[in-house]
N, CA, C and O atoms as a Maestro MAE file, in Angstrom:
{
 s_m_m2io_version
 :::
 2.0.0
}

f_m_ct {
 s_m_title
 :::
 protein
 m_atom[260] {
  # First column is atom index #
  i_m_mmod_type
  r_m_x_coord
  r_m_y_coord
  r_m_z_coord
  i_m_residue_number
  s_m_chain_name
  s_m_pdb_residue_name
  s_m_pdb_atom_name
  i_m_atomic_number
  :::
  1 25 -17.709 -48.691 -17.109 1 A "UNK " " N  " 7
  2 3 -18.338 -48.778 -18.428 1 A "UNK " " CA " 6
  3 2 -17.314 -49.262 -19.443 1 A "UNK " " C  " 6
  4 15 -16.151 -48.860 -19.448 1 A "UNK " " O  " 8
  5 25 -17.922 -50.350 -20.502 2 A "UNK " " N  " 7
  6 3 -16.811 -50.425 -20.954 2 A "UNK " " CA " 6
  7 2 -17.162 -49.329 -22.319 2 A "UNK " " C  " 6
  8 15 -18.199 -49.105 -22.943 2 A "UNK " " O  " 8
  9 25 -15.645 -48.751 -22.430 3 A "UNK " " N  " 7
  10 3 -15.746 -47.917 -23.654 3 A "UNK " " CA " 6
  11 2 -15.583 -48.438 -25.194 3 A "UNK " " C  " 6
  12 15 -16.071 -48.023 -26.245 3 A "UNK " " O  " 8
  13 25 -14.939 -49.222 -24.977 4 A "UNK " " N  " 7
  14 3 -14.465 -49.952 -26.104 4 A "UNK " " CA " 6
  15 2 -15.679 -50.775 -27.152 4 A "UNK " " C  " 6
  16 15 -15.799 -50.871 -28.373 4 A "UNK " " O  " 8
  17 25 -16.592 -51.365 -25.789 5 A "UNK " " N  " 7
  18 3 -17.752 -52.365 -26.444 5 A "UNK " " CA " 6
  19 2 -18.789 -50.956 -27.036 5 A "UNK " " C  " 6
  20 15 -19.771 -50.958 -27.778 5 A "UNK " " O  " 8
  21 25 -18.276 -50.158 -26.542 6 A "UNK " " N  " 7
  22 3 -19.754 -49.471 -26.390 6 A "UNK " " CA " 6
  23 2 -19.530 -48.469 -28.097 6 A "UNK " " C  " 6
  24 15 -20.474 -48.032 -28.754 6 A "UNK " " O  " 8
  25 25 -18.178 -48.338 -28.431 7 A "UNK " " N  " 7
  26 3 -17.711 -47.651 -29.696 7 A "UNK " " CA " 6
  27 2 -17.853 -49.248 -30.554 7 A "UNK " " C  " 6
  28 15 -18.551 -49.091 -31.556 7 A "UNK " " O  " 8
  29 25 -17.532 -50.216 -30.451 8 A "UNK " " N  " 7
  30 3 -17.759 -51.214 -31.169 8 A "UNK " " CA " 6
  31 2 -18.933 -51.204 -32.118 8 A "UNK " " C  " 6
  32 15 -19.207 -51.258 -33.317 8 A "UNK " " O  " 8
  33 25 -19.674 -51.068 -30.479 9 A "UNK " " N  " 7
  34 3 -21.772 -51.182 -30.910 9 A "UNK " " CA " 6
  35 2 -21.808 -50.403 -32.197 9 A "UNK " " C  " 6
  36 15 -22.208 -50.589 -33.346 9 A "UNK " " O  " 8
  37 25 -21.242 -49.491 -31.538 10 A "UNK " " N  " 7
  38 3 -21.750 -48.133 -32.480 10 A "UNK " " CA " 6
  39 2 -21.029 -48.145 -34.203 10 A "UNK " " C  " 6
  40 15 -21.548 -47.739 -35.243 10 A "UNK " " O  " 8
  41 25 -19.854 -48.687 -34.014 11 A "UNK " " N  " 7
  42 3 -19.773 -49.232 -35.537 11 A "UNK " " CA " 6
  43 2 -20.254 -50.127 -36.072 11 A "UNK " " C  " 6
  44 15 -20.199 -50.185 -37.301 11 A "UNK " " O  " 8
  45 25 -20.878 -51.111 -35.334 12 A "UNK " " N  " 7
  46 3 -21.602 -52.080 -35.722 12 A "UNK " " CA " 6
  47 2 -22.755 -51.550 -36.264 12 A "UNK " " C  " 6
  48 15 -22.993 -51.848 -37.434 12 A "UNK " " O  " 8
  49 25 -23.765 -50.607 -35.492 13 A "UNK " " N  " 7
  50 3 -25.098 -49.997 -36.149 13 A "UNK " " CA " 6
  51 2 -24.755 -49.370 -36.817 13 A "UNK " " C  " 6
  52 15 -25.509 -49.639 -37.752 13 A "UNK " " O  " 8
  53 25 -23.918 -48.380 -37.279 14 A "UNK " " N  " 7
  54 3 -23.174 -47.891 -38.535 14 A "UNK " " CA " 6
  55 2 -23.126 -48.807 -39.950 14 A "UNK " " C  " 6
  56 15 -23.564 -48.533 -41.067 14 A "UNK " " O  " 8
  57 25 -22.562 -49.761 -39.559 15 A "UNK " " N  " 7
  58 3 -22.052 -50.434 -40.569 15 A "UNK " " CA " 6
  59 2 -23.885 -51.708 -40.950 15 A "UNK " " C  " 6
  60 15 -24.283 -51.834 -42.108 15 A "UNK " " O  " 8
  61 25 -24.288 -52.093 -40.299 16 A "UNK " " N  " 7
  62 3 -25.619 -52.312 -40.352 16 A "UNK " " CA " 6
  63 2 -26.961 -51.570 -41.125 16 A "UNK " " C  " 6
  64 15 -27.755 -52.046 -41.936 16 A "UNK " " O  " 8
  65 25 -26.843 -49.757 -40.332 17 A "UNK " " N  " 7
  66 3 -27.636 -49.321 -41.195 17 A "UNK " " CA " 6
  67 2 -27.015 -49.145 -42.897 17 A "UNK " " C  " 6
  68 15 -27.717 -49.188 -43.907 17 A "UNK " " O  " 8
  69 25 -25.869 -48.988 -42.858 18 A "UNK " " N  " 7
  70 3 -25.369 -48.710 -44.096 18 A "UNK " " CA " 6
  71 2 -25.673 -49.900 -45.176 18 A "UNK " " C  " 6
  72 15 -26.133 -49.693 -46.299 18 A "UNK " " O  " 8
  73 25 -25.427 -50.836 -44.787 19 A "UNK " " N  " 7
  74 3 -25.548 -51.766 -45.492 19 A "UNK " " CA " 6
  75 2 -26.857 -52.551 -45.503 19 A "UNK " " C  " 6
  76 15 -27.016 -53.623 -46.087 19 A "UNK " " O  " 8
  77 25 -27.790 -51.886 -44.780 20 A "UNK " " N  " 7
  78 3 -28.994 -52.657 -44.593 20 A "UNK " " CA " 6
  79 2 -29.363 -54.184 -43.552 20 A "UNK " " C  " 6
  80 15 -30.242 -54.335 -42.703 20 A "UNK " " O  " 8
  81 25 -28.364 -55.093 -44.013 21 A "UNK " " N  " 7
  82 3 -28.257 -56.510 -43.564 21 A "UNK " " CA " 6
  83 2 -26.838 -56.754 -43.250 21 A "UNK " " C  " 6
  84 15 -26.155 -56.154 -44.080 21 A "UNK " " O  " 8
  85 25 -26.162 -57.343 -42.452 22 A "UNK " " N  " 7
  86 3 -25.060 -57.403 -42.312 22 A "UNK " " CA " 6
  87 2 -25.148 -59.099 -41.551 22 A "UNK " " C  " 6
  88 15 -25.914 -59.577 -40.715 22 A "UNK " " O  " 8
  89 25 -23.975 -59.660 -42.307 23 A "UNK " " N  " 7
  90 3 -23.944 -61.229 -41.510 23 A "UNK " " CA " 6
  91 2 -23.102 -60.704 -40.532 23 A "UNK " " C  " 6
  92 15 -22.669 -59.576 -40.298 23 A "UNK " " O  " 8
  93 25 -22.910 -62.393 -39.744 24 A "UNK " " N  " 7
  94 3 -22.081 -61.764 -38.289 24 A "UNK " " CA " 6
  95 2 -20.656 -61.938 -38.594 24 A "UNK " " C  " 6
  96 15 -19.815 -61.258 -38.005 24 A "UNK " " O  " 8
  97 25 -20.359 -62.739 -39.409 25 A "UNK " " N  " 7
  98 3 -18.505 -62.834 -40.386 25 A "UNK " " CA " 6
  99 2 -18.562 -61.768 -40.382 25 A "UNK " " C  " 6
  100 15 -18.371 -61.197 -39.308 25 A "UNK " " O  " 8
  101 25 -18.903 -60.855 -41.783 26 A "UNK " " N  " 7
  102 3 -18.563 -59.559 -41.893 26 A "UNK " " CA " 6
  103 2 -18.631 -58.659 -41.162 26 A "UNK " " C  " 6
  104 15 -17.943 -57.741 -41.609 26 A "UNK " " O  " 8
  105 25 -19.285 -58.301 -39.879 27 A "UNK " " N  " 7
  106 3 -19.074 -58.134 -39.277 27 A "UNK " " CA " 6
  107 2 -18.123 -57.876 -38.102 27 A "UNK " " C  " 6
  108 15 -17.708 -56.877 -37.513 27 A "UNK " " O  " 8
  109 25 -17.906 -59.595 -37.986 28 A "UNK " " N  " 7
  110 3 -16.388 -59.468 -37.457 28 A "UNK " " CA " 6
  111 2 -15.671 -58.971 -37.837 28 A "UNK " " C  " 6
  112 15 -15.175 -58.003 -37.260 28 A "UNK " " O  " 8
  113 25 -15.208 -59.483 -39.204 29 A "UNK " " N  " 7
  114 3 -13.832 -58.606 -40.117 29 A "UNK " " CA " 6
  115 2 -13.764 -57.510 -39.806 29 A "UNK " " C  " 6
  116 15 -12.749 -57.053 -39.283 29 A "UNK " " O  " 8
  117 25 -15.016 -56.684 -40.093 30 A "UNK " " N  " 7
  118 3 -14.777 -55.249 -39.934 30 A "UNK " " CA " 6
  119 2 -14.481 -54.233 -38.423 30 A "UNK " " C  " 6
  120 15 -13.956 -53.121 -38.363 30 A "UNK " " O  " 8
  121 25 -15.074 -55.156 -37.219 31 A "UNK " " N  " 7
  122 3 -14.565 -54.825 -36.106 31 A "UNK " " CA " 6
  123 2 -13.592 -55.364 -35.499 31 A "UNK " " C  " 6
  124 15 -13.298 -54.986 -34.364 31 A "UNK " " O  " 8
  125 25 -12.745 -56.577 -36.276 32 A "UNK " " N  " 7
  126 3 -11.644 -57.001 -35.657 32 A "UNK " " CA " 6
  127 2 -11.724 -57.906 -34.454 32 A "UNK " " C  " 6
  128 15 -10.709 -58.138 -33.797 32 A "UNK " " O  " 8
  129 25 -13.350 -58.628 -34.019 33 A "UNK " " N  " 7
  130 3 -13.811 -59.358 -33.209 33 A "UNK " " CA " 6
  131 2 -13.632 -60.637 -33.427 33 A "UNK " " C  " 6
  132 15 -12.864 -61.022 -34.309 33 A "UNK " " O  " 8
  133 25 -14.203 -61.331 -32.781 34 A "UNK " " N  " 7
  134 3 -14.963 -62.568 -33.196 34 A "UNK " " CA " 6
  135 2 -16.115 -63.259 -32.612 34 A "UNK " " C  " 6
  136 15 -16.415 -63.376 -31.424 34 A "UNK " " O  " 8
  137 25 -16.768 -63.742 -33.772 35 A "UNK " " N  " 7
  138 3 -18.093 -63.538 -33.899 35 A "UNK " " CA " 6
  139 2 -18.984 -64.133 -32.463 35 A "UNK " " C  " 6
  140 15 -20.094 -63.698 -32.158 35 A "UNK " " O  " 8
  141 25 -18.540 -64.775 -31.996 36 A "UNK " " N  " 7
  142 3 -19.012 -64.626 -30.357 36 A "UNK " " CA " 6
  143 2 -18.843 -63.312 -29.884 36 A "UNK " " C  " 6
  144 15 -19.724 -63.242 -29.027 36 A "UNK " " O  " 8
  145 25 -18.280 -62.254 -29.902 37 A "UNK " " N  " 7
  146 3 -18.485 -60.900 -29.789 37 A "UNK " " CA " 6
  147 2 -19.249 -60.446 -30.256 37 A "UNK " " C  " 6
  148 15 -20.115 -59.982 -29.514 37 A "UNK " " O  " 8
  149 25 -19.381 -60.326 -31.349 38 A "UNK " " N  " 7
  150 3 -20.152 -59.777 -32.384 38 A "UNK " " CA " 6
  151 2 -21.569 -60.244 -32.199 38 A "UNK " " C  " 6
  152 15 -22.417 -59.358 -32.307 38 A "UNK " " O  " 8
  153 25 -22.073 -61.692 -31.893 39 A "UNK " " N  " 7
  154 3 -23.289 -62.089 -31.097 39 A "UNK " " CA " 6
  155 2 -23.670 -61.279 -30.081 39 A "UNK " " C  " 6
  156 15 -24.605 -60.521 -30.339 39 A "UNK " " O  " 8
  157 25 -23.160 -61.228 -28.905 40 A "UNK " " N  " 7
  158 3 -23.144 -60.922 -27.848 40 A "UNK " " CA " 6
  159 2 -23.291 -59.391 -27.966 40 A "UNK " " C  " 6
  160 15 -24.086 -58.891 -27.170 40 A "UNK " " O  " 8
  161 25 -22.530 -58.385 -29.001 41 A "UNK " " N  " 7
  162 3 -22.850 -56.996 -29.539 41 A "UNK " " CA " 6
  163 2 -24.117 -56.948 -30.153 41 A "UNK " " C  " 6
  164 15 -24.729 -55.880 -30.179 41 A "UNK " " O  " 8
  165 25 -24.707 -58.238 -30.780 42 A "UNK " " N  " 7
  166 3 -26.006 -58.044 -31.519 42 A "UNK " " CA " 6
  167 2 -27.486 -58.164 -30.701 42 A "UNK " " C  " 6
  168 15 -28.642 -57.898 -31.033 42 A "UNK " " O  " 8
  169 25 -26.711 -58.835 -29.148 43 A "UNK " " N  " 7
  170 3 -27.905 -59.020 -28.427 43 A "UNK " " CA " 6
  171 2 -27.943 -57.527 -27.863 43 A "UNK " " C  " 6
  172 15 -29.070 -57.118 -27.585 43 A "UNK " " O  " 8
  173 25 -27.077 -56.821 -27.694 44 A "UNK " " N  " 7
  174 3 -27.085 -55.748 -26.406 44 A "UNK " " CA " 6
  175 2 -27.894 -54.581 -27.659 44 A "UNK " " C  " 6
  176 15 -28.802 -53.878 -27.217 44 A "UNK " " O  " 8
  177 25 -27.596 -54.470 -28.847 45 A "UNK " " N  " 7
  178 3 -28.024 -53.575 -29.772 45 A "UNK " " CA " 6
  179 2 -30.126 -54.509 -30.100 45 A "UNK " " C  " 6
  180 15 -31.071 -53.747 -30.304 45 A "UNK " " O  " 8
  181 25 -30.200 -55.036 -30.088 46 A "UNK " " N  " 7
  182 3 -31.487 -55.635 -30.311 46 A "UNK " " CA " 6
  183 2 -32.096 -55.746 -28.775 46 A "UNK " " C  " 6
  184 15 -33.254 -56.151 -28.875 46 A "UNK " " O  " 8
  185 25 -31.786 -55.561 -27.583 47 A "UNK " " N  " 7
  186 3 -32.081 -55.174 -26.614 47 A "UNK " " CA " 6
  187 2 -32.567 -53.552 -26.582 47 A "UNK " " C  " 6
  188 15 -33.619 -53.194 -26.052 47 A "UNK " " O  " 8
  189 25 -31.844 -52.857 -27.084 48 A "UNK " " N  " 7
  190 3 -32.027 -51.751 -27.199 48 A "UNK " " CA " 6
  191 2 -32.639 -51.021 -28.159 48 A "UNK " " C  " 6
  192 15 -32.461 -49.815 -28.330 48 A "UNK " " O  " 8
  193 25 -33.479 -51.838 -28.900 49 A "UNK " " N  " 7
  194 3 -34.095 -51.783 -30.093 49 A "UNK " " CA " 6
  195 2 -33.894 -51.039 -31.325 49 A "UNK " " C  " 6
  196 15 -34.686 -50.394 -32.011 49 A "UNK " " O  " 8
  197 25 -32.767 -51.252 -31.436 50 A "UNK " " N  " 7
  198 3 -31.559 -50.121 -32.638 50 A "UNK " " CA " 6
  199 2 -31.518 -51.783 -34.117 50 A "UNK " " C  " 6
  200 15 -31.085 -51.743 -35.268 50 A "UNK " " O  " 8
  201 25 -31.926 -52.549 -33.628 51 A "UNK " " N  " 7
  202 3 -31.309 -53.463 -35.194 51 A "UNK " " CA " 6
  203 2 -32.189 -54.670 -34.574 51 A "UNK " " C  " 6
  204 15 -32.377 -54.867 -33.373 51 A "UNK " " O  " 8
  205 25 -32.755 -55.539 -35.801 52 A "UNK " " N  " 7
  206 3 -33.313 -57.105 -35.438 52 A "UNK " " CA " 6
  207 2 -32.450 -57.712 -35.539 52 A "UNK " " C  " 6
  208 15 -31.528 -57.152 -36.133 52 A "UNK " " O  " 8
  209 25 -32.227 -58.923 -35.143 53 A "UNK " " N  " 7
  210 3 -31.312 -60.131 -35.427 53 A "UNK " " CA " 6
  211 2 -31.956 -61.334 -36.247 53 A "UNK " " C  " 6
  212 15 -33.065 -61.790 -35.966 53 A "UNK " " O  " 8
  213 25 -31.358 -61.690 -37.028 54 A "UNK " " N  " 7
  214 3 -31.572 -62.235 -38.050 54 A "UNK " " CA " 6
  215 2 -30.881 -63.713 -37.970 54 A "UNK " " C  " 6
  216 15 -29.822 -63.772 -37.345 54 A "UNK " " O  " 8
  217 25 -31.351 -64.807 -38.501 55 A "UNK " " N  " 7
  218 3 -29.996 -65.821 -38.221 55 A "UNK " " CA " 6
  219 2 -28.928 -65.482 -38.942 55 A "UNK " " C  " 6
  220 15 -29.066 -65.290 -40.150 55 A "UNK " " O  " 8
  221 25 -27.805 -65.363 -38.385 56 A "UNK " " N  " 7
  222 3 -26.576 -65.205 -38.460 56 A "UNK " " CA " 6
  223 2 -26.394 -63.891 -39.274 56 A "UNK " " C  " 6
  224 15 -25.528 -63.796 -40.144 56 A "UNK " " O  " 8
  225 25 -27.483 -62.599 -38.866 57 A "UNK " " N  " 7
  226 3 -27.024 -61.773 -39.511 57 A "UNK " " CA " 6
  227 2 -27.835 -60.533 -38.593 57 A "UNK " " C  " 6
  228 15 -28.729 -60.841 -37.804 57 A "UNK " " O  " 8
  229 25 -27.514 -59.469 -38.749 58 A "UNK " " N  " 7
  230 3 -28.547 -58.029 -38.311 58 A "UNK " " CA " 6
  231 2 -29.179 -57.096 -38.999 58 A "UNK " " C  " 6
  232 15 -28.627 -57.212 -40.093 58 A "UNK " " O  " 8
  233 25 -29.985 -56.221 -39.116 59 A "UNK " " N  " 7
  234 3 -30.961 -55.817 -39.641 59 A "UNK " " CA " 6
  235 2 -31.190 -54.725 -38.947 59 A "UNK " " C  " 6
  236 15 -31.162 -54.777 -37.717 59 A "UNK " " O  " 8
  237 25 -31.488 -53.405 -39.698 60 A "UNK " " N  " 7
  238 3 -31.479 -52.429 -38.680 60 A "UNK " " CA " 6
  239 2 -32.833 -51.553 -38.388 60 A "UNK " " C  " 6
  240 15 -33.281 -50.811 -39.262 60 A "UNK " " O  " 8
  241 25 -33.280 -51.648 -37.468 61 A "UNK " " N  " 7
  242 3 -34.468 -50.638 -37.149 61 A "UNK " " CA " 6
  243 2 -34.780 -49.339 -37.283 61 A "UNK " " C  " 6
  244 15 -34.446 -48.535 -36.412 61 A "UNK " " O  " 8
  245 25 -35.254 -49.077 -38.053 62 A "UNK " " N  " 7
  246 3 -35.561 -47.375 -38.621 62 A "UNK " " CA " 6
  247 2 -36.146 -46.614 -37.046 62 A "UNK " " C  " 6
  248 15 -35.818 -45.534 -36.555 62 A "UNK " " O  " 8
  249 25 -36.870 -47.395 -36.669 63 A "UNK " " N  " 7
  250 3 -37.300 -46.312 -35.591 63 A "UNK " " CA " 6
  251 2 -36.479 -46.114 -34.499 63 A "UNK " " C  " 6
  252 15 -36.722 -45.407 -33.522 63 A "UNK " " O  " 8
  253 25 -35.361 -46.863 -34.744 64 A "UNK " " N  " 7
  254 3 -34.409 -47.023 -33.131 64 A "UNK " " CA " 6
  255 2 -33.466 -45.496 -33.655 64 A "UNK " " C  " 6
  256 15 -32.717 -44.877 -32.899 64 A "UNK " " O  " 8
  257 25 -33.647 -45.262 -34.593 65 A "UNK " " N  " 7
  258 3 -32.887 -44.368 -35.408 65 A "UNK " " CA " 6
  259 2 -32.966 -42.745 -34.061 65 A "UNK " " C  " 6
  260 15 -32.416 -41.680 -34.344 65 A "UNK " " O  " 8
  :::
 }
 m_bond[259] {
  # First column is bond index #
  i_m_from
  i_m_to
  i_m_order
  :::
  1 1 2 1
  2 2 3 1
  3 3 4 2
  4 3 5 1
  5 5 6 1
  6 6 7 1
  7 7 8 2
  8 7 9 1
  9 9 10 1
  10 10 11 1
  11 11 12 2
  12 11 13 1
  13 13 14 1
  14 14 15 1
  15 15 16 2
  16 15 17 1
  17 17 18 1
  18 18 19 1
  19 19 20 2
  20 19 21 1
  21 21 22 1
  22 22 23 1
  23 23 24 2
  24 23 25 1
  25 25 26 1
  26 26 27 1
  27 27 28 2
  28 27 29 1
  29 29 30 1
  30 30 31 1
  31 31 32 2
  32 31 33 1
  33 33 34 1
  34 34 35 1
  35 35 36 2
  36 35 37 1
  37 37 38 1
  38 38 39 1
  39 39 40 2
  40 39 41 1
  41 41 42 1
  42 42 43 1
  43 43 44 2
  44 43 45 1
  45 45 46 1
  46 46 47 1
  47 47 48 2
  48 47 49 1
  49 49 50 1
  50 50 51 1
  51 51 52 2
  52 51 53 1
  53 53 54 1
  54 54 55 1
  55 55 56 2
  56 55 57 1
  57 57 58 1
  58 58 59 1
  59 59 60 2
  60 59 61 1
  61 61 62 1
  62 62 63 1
  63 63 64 2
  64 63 65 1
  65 65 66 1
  66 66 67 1
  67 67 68 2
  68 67 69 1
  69 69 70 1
  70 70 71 1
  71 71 72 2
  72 71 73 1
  73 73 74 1
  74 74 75 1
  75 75 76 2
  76 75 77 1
  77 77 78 1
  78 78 79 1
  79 79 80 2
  80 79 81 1
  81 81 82 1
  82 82 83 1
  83 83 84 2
  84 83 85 1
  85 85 86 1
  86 86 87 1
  87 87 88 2
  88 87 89 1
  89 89 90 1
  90 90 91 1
  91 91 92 2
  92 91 93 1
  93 93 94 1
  94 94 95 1
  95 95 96 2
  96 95 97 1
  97 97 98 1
  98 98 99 1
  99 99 100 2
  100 99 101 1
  101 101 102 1
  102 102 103 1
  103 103 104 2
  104 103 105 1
  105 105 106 1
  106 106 107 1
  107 107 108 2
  108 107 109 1
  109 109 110 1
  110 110 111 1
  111 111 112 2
  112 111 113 1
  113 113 114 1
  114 114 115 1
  115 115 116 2
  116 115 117 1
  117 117 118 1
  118 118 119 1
  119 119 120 2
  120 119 121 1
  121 121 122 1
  122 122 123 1
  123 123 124 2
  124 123 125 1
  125 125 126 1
  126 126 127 1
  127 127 128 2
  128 127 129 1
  129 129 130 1
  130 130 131 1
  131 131 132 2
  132 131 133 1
  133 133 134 1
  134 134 135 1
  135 135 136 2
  136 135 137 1
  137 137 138 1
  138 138 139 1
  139 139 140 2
  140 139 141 1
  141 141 142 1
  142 142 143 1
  143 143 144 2
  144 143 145 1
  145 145 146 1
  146 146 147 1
  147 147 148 2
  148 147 149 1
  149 149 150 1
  150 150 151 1
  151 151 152 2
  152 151 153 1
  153 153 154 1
  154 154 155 1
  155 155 156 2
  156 155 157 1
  157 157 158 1
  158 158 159 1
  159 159 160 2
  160 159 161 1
  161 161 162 1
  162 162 163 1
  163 163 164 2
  164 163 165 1
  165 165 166 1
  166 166 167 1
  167 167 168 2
  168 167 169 1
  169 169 170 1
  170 170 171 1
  171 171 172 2
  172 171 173 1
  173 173 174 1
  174 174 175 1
  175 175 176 2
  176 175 177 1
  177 177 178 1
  178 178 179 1
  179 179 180 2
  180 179 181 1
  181 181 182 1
  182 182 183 1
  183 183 184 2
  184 183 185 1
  185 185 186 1
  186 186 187 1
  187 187 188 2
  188 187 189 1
  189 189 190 1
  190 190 191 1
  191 191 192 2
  192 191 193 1
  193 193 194 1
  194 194 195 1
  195 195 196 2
  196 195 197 1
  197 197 198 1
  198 198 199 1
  199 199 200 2
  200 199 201 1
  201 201 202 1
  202 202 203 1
  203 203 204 2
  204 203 205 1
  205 205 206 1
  206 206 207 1
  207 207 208 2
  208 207 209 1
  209 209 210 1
  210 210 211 1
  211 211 212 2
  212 211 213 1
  213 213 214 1
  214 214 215 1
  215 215 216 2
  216 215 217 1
  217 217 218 1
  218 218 219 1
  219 219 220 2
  220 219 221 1
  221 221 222 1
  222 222 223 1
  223 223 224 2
  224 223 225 1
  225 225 226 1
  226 226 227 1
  227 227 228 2
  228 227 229 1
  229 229 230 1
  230 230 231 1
  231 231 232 2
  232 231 233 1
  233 233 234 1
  234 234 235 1
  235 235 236 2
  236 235 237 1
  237 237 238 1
  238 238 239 1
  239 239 240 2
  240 239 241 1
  241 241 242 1
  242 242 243 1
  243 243 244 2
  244 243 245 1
  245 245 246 1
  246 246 247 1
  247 247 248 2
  248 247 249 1
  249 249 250 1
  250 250 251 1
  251 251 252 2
  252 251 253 1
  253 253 254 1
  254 254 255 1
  255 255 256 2
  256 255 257 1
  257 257 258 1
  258 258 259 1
  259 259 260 2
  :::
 }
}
């Protein structure tokens, strides 16, 4: 498992619900990624129905809550 992606995610939906909308730049910045990560974090979290994806940004799902 990776642990690392999986604490990433989780600041990512953090930082998503908090902010409502989040692009995938800021994003990066704030996890220290890059934004091909941060894609690839937005598919596995919108798979899992925790946030929509947005172009070039995420959005977070109240009911994934």
């Amino acid at each position: 498992m990776d642990r690392s992606g999986e604490e990433r995610r989780r600041r990512i939906l953090d930082l998503v619900r908090a902010h409502g909308r989040c692009d995938v730049v800021t994003i990066a910045a704030h996890t220290d990624v890059v934004v091909e990560t941060v894609r690839r974090d937005l598919r596995v979290l919108e798979e899992r129905g925790l946030i929509r994806r947005a172009h070039g940004a995420a959005e977070p799902i109240e009911s994934g809550m």
